[in-house]
C-alpha positions as a printed NumPy array, in Angstrom:
array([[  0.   ,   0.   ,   0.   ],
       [  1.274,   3.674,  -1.033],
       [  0.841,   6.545,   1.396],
       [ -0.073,   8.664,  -1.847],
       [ -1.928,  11.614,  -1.229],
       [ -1.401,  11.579,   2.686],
       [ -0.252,  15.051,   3.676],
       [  0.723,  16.726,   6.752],
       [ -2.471,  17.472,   9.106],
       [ -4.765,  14.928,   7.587],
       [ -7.057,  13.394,   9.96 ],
       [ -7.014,   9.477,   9.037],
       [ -7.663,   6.002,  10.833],
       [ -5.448,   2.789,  10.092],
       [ -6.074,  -0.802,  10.19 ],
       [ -2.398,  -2.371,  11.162],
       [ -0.889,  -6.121,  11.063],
       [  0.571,  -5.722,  14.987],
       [  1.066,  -8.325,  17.885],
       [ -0.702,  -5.624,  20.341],
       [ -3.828,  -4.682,  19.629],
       [ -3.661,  -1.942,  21.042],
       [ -1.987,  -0.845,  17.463],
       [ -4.066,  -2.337,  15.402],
       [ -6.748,   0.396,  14.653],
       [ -5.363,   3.885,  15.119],
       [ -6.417,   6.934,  14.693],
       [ -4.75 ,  10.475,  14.526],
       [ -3.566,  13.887,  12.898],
       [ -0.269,  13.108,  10.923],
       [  2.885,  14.887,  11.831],
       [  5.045,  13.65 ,   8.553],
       [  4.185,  11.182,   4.856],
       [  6.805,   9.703,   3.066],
       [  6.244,   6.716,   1.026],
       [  7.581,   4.414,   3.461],
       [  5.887,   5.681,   6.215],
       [  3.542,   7.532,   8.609],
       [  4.637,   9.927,  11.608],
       [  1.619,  10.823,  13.559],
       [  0.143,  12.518,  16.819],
       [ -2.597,   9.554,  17.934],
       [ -5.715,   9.976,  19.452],
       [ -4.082,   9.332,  22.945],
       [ -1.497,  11.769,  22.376],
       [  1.004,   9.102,  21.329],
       [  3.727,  10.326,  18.537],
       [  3.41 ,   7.156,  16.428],
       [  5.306,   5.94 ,  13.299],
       [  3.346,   3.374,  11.414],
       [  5.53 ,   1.632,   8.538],
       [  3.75 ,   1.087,   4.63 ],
       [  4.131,  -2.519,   5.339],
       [  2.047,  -2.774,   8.391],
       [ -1.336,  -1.436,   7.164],
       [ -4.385,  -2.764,   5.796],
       [ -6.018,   0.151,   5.049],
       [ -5.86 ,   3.909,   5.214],
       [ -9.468,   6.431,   5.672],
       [-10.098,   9.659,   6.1  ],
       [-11.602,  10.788,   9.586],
       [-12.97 ,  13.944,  11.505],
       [-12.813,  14.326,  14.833],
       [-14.595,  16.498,  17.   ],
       [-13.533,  20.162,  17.131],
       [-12.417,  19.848,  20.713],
       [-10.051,  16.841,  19.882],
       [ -9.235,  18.556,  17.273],
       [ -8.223,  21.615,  18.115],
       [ -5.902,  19.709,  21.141],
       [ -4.355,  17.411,  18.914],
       [ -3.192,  20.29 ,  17.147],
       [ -1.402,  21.604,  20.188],
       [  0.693,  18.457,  20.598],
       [  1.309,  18.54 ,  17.075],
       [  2.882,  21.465,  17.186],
       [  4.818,  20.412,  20.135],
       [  6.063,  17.525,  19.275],
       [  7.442,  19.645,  16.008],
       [  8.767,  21.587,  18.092],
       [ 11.013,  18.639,  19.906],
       [ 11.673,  17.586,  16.786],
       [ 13.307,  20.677,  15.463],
       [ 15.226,  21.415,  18.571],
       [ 16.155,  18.188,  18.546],
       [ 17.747,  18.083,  15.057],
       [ 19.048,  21.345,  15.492],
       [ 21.248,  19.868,  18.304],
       [ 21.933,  16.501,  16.326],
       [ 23.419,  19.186,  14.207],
       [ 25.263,  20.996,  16.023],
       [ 27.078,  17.696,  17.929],
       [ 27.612,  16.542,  14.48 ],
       [ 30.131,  19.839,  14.426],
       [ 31.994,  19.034,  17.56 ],
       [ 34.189,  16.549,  15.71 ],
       [ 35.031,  19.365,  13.087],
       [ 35.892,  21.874,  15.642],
       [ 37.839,  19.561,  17.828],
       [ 40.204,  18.895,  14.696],
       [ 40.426,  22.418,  13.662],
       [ 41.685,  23.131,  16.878],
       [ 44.47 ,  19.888,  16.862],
       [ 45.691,  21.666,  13.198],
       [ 45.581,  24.824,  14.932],
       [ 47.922,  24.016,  17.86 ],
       [ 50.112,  22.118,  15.482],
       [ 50.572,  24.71 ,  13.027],
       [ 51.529,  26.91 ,  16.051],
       [ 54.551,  24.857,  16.397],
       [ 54.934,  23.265,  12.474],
       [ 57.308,  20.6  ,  11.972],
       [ 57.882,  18.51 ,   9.29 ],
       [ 57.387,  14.952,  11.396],
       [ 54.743,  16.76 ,  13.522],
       [ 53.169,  16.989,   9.5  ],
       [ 53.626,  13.294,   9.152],
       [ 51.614,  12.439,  12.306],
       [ 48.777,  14.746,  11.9  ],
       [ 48.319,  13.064,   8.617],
       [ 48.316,   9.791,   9.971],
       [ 45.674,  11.568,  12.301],
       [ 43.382,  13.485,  10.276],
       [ 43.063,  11.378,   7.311],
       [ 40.331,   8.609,   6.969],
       [ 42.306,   5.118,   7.049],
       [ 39.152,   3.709,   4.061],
       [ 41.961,   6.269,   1.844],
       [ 44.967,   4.044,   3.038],
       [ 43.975,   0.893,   2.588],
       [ 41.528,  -0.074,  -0.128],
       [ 41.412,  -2.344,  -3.136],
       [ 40.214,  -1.138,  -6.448],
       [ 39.66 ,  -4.442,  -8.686],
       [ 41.991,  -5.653,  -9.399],
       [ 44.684,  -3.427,  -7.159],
       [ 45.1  ,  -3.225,  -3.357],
       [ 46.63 ,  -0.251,  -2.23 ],
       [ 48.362,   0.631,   0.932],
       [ 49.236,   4.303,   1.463],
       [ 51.901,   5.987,   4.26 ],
       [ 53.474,   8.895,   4.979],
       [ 57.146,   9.599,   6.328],
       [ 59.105,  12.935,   6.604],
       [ 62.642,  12.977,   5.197],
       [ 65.845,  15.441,   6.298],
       [ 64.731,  17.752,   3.305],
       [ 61.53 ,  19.028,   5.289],
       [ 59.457,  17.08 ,   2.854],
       [ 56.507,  14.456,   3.656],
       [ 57.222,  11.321,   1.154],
       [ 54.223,   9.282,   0.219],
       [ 54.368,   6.206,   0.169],
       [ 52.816,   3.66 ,  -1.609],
       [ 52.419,  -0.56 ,  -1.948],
       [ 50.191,  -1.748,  -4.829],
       [ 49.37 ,  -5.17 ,  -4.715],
       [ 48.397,  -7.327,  -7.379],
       [ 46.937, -10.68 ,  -5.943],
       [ 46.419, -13.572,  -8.049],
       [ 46.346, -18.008,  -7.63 ],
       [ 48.721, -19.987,  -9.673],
       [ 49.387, -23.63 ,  -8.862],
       [ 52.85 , -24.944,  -9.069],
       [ 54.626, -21.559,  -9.695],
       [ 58.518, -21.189,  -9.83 ],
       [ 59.179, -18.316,  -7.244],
       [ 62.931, -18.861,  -8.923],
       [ 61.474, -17.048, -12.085],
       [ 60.489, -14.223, -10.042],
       [ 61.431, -11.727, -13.288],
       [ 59.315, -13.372, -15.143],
       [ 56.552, -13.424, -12.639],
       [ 56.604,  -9.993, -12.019],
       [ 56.988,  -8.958, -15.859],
       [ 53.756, -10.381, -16.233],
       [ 51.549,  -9.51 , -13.213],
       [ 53.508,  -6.374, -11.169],
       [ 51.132,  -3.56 , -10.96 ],
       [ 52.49 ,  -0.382, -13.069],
       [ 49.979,   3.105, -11.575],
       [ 52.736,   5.545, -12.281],
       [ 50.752,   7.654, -14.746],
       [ 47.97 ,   7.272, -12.496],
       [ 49.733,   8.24 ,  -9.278],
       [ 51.031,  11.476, -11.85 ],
       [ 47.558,  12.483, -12.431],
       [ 46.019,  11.975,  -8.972],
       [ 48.783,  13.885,  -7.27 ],
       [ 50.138,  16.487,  -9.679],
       [ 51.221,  18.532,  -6.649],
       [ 54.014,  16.2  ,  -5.851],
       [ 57.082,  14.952,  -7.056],
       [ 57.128,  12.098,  -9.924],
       [ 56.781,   8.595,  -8.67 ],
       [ 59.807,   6.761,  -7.859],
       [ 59.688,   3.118,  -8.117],
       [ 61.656,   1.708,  -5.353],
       [ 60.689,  -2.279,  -5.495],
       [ 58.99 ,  -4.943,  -6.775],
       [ 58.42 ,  -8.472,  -5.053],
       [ 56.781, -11.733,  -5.439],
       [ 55.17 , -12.729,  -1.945],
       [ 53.301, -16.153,  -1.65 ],
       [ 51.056, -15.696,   0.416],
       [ 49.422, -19.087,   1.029],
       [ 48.651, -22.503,  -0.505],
       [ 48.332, -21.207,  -4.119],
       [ 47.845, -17.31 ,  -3.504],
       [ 50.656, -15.003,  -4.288],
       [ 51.005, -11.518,  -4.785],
       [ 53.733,  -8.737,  -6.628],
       [ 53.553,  -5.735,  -5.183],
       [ 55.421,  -2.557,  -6.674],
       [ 55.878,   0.295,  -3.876],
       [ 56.532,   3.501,  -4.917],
       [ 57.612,   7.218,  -3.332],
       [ 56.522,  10.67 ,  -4.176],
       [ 57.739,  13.761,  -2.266],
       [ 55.766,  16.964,  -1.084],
       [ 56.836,  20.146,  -0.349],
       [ 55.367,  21.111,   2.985],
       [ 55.146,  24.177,   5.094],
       [ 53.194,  25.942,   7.754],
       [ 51.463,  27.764,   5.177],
       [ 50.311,  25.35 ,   2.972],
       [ 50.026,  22.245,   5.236],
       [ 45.982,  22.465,   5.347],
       [ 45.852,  23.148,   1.532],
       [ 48.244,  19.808,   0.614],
       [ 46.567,  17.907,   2.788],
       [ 42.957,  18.668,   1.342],
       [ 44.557,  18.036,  -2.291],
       [ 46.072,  14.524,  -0.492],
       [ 42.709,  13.592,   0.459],
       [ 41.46 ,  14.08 ,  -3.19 ],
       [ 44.32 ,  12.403,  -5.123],
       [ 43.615,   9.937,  -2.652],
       [ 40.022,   9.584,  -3.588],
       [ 40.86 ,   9.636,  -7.228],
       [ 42.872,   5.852,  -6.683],
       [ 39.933,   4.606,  -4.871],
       [ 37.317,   5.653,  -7.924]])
């Protein structure tokens, strides 16, 4: 059954599947429709919502103007709740922000190229660090080196099942199967140095799973002053490899 037509303030009945029957005919002024579902003020002042799936049938009521005019006051203040409440459900939602604006803020105070490192390892969401995208799994690190730079770091992992395979031929293993994302790592972070390649490795990783991973560097040029504005492009190059 659709709730098509159902509007805000519509006085209505409904016949519901429920194991109390206390629920199973109700009646009442409705607060919210969506398609999936009914909020309403009941009869008995209850704020009520009644899932699509649950009724048997929907009709149109009146009640007496007394009723009426009362179930229109708790209405209203149960909206009211409602918006306070998601007005502070918003504003807790914030406290995270302003909690880390205030960690970059003390940090910048006192910028250092490993402090840089760390904060990055802090601030940035670890699903950007570790993910695989079919038929790659990356993981992503950061160090600081004596130039005041922040190297990325990168492993790509190709994974793959071979029975029988000569980990002597390990040239020829990787020739075939090692991941090459240097002109991808050039276009998702254009800000930083070209990719070095600085290994590649055949790891057998059980029974007749094995992987060759290539790993990779790129350096950024970091400072007080652009810290927040590298790492905001990090966190998009980031989210370009993971597309």
């Amino acid at each position: 059954m659709q709730f098509n037509g159902i509007k805000s303030n519509n006085r209505i009945q409904l016949e519901c599947e429920h194991d109390n029957p206390i629920y199973r005919n109700i009646k009442g002024i409705v607060v919210e429709a969506s398609e999936k579902s009914l909020i309403l003020v009941t009869d008995f002042g209850e704020l009520l919502e009644v899932f699509e799936d649950k009724v048997l049938s929907v009709t149109p009521i009146t009640f007496p103007k007394v009723v009426s005019d009362s179930l229109m006051k708790i209405k209203q203040y149960y909206t009211e709740i409602y918006e306070l409440e998601y007005k502070l459900k918003q504003l807790r939602e914030q406290e995270e922000g302003f909690k880390e604006e205030l960690y970059d803020s003390n940090f910048l105070a006192k910028f250092n190229v490993r402090g840089a490192k760390n904060r990055l390892d802090r601030s940035i969401d670890t699903s950007l660090l570790h993910f695989y995208q079919d038929p790659l799994t990356y993981r992503i690190s950061f160090d600081s080196n004596p130039n005041e730079q922040i190297e990325l770091l990168l492993q790509v992992s190709n994974q793959f099942e071979y029975h029988n395979l000569d980990l002597h031929d390990t040239d020829k293993i990787i020739r075939v199967h090692a991941p090459n994302v240097k002109e991808l790592l050039e276009k998702s972070f254009p800000f930083a140095s070209k990719p070095l390649e600085l290994e590649q490795n055949v790891v057998h990783e059980g029974e007749s799973l094995y992987s060759v991973r290539t790993s990779y560097r790129l350096t950024i040029d970091v400072t007080q002053e652009n810290f927040l504005e590298m790492r905001n492009s990090l966190i998009k190059g980031l989210k370009r490899l993971r597309k």
